[in-house]
MDTraj code that builds the backbone (N, CA, C; nanometers):
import mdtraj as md
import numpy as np

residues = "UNK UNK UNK UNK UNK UNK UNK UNK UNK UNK UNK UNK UNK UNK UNK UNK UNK UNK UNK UNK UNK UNK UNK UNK UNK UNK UNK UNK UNK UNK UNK UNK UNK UNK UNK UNK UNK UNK UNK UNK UNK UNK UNK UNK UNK UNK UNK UNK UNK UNK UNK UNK UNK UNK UNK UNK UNK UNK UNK UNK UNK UNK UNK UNK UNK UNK UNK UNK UNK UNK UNK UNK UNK UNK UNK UNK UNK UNK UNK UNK UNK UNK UNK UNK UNK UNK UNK".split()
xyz = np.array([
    [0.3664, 27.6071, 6.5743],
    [0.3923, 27.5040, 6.4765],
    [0.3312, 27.3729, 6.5243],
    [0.2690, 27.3044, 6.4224],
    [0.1762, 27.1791, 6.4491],
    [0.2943, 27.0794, 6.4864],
    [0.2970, 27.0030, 6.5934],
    [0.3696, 26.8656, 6.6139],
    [0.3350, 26.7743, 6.5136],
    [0.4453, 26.7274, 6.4242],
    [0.3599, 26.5598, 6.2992],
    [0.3739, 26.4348, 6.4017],
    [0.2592, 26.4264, 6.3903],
    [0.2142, 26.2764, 6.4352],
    [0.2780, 26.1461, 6.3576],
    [0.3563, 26.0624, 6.4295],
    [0.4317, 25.9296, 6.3883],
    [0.3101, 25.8289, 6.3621],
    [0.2693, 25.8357, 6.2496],
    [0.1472, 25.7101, 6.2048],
    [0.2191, 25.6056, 6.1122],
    [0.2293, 25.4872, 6.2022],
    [0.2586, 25.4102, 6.0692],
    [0.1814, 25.2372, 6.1071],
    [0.1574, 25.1958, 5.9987],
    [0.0694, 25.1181, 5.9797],
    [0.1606, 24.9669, 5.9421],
    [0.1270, 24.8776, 6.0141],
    [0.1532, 24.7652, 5.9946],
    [0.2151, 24.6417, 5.8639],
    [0.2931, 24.6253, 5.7839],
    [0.2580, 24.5878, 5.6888],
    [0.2404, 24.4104, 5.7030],
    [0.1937, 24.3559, 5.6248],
    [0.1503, 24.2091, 5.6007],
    [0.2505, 24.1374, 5.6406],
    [0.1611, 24.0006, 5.6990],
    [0.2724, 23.8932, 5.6908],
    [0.3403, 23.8701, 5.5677],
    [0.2657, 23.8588, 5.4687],
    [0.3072, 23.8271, 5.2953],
    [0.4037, 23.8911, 5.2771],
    [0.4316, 24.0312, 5.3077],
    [0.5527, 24.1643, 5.3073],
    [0.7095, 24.0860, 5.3287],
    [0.6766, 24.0159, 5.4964],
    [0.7669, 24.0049, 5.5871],
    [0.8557, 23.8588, 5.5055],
    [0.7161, 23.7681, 5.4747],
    [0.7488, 23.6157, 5.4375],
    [0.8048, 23.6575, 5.2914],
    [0.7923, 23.7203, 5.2175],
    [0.8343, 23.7904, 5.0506],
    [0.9612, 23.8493, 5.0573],
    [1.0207, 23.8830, 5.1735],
    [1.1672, 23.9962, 5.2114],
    [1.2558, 23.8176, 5.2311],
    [1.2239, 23.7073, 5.2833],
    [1.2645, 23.6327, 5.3481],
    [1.3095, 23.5709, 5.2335],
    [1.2440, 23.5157, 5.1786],
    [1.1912, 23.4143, 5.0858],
    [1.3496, 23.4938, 4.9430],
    [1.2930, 23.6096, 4.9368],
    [1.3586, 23.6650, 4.8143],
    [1.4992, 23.7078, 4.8521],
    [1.5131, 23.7468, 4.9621],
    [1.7223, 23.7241, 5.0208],
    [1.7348, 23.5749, 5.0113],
    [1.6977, 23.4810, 5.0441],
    [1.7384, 23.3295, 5.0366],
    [1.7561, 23.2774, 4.8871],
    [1.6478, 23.2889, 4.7881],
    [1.6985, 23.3063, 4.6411],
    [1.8178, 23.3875, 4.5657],
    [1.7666, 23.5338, 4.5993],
    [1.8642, 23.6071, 4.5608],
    [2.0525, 23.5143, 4.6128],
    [2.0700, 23.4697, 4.7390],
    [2.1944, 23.4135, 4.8021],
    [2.2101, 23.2730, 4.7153],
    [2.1226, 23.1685, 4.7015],
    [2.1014, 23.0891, 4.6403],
    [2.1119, 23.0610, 4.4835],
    [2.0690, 23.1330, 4.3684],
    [2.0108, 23.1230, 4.2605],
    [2.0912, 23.2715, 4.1900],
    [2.0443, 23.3544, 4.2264],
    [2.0779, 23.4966, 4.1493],
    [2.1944, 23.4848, 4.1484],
    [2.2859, 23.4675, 4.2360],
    [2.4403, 23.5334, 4.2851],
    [2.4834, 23.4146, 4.2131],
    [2.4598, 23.2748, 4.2000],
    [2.5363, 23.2300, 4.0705],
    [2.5155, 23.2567, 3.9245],
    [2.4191, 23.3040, 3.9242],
    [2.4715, 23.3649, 3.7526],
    [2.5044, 23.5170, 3.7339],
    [2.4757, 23.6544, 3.8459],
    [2.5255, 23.7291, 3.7966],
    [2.5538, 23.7930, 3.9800],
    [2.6729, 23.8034, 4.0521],
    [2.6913, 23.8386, 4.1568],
    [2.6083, 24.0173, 4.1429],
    [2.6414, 24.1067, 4.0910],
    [2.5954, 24.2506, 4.1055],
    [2.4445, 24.1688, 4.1413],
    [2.3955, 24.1342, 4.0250],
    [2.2422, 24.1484, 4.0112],
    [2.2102, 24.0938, 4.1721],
    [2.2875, 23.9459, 4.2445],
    [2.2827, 23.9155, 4.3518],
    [2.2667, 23.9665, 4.4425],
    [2.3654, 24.0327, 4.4508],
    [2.3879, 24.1813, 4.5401],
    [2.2763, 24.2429, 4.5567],
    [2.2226, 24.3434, 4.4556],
    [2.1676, 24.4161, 4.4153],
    [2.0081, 24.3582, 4.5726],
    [1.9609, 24.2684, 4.4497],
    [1.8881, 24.2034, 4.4952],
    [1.8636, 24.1882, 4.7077],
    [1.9754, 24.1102, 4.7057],
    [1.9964, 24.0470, 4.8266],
    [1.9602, 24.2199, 4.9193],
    [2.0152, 24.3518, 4.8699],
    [2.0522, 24.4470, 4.9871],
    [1.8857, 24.4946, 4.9724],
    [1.7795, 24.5090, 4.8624],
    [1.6701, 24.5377, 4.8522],
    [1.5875, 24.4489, 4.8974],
    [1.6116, 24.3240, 4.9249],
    [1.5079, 24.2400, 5.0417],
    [1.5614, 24.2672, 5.1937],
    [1.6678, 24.2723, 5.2271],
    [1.7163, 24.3349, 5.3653],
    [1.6181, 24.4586, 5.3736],
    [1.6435, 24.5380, 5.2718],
    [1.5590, 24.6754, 5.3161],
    [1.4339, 24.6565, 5.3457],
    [1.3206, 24.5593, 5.2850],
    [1.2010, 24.5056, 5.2836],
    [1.2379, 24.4470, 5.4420],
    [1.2892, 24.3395, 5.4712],
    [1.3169, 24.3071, 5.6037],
    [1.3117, 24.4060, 5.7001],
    [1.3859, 24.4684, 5.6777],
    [1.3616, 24.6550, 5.8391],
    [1.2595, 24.6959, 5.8047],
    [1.2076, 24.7327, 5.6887],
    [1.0942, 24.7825, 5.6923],
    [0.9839, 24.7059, 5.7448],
    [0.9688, 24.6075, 5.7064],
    [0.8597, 24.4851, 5.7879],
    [0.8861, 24.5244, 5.9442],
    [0.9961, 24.4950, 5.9960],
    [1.0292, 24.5295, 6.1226],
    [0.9795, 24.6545, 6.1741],
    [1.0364, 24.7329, 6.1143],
    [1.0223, 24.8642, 6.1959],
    [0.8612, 24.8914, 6.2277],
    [0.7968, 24.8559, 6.1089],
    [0.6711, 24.8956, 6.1504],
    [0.5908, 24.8418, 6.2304],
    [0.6198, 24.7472, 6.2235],
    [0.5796, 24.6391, 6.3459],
    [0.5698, 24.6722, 6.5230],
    [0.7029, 24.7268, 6.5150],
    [0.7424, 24.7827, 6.5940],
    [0.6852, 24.9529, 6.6908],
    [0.6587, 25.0213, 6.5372],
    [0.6319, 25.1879, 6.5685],
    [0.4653, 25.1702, 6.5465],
    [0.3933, 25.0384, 6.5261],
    [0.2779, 25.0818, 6.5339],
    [0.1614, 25.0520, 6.6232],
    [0.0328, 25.0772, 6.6369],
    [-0.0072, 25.0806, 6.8025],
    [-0.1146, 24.9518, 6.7457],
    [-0.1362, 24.8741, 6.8961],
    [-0.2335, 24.7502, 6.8784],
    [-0.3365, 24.7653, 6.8060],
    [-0.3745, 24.7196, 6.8084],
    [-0.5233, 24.6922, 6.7326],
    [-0.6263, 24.6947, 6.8377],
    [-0.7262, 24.7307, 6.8800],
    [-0.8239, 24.7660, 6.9811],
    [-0.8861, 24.6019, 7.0190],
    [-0.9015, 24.5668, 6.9045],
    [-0.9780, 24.4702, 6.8947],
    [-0.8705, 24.3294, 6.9940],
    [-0.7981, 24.3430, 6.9416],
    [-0.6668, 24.2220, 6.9990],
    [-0.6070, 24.2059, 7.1175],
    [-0.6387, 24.4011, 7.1976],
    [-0.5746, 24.4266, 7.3370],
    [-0.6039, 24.2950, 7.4380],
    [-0.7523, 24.2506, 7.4241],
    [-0.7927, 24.1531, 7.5359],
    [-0.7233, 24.0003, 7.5321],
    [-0.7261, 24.0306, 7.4145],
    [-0.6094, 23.8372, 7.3899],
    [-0.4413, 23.8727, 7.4263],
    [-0.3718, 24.0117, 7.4139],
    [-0.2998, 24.0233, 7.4414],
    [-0.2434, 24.0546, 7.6249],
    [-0.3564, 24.0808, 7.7088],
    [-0.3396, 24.1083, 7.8107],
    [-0.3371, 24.0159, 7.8649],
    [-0.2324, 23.9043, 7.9124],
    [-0.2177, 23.8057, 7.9992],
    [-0.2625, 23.7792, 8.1275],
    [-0.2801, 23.9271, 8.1837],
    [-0.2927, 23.8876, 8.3761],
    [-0.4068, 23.9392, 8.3559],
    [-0.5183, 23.9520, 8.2552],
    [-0.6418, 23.9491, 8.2905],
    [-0.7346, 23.8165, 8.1563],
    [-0.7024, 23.7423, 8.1997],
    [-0.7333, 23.6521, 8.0861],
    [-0.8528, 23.5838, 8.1851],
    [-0.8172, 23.5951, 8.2884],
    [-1.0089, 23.5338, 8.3408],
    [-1.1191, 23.6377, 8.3065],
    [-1.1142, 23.7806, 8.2497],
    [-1.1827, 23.8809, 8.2273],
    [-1.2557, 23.8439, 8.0836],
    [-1.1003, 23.8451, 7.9965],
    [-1.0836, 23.7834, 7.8786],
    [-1.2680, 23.6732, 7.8429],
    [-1.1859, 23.5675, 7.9052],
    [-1.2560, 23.4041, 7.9169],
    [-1.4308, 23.4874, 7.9242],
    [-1.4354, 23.5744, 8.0475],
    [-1.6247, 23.5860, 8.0774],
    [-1.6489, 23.7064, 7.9765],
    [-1.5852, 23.7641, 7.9324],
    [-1.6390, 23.8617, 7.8083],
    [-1.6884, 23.7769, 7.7036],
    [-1.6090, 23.6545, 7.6712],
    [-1.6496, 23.5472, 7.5741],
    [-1.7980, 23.4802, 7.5892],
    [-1.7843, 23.4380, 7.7252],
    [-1.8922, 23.3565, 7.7322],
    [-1.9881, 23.4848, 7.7362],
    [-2.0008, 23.6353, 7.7821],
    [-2.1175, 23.6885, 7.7399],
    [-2.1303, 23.7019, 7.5694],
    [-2.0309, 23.7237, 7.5123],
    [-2.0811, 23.7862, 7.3613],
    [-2.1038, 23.5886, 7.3224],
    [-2.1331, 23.4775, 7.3531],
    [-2.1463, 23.3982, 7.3271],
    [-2.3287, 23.3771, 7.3807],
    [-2.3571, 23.4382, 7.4999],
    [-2.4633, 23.3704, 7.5489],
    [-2.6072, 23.4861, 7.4794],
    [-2.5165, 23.5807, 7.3890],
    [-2.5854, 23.7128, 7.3682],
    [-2.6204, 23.7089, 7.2152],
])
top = md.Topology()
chain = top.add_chain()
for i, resn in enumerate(residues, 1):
    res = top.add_residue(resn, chain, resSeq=i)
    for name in ("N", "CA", "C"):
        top.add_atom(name, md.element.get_by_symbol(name[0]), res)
traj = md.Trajectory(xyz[None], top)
């Protein structure tokens, strides 16, 4: 039996800032004129919230980003620059 591979892909800042944005209305605005709909609302941007999270979380760097992310080699970092600069 084939092992399934855990692939999951990143979603947007826009995702993360849209989950935020829409629980703070929903708490704000919705829930005084109709609490359910509030509700409603408020528990489906939480879910958007973990989901932003989680994936964040379960998914692997970006190839491209490893070198800005590696701190204790950032003098490596710095002369890779100045070659794809002098090139």
């Amino acid at each position: 039996m084939k092992e399934k591979k855990d692939i999951s892909v990143p979603l947007s800042s826009g995702f993360m800032a849209t989950s935020i944005i829409g629980f703070f209305i929903s708490v704000w605005f919705v829930m005084d004129y109709s609490e359910p709909w509030g509700f409603t609302f408020m528990v489906f941007f939480i879910m958007m919230f973990i989901a932003s999270v989680v994936s964040m979380t379960r998914s692997l760097p970006i190839p491209e980003h490893m070198d800005e992310l590696s701190i204790h080699r950032q003098k490596e970092v710095r002369e890779k620059k100045k070659k794809r600069k002098v090139e």
